[in-house]
C-alpha positions, -999 to +999 in steps of 0.1 A: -506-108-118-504-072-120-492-053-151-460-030-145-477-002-147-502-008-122-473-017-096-458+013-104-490+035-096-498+010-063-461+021-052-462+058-060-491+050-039-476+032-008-448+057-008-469+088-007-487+075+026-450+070+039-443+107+029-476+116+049-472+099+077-435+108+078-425+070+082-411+058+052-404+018+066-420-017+053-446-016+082-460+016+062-461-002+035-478-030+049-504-008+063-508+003+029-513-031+014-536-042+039-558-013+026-562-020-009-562-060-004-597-060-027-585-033-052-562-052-072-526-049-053-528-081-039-551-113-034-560-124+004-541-153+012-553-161+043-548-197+037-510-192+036-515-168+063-497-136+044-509-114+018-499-120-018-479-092-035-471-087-065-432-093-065-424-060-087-447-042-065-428-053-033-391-048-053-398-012-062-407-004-027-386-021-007-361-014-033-365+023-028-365+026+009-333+005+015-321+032-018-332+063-004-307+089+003-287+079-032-325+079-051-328+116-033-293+129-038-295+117-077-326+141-080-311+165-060-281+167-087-306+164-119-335+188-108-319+223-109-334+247-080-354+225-070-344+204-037-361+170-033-380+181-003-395+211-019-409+191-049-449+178-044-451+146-030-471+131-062-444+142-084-415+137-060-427+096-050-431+091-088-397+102-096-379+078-072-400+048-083-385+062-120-348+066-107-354+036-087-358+016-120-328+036-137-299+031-116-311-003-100-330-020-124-304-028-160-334-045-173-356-016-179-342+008-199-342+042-194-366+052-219-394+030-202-390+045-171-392+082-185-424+072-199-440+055-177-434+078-152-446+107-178-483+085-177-484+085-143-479+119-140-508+126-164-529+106-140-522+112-105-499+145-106-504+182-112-509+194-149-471+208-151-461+177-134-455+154-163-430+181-178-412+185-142-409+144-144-400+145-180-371+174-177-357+157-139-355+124-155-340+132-188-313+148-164-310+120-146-305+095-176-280+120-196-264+121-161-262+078-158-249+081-198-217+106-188-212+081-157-211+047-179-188+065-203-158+077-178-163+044-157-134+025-167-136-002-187-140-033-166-114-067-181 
């Protein structure tokens, strides 16, 4: 089993190649797994005939392409002069598996996904990329916090 983290790099990952190859669809993603079978994504499970995925892995990813246009038009409305397709593809793939997490995911809080996405960005993105992610995401999160306060109150 995979730690969190590591899914979250392995689909930053899976969703750049998409960005590259301009074909952001499970097959992609496939094509990515069956790449990086002996690098820790997943074990060969030939004798079940399928490759074994980590689950969280394969929920952020599918998650985020059946979520895409509302992922991309939340960062549109939290990153100020800055339209989603003129952000780096590092940058702009980690901050959809981030907003992924926040308005999909109740069970991480917001917090955790700032961060994380914050270590990633030390790792794989630019060297003013972790303060990009950091200032886009604490947009989005005060955004999600105005939203759950004027939502009426459900009975």
């Amino acid at each position: 089993m995979n730690s969190r983290r590591t899914c979250r790099e392995f689909a930053v990952q899976a969703l750049y190649l998409c960005d590259a190859l301009g074909d952001l669809s499970r097959e992609t993603v496939d094509l990515f797994i069956s790449h990086f079978i002996s690098n820790g994504l997943c074990e060969d499970g030939e004798s079940r005939g399928s490759l074994d995925v980590d689950p969280f892995f394969r929920e952020l990813v599918e998650g985020i392409i059946l979520n895409i246009e509302s992922i991309d038009a939340t960062l549109e409305l939290a990153s100020t002069n800055w339209s989603v397709a003129r952000m780096a593809n590092v940058e702009r793939n980690i901050l959809r598996v981030a907003v992924y997490e926040m308005l999909y995911r109740a069970d991480i809080p917001s917090k955790v996904s700032i961060n994380e996405a914050v270590e990633i960005a030390k790792e794989f993105a630019s060297p003013e990329g972790p303060t990009f992610i950091n200032g886009v995401l604490d947009q989005v999160r005060q955004q999600a916090e105005i939203s759950k306060s004027q939502a009426p109150e459900k009975k």
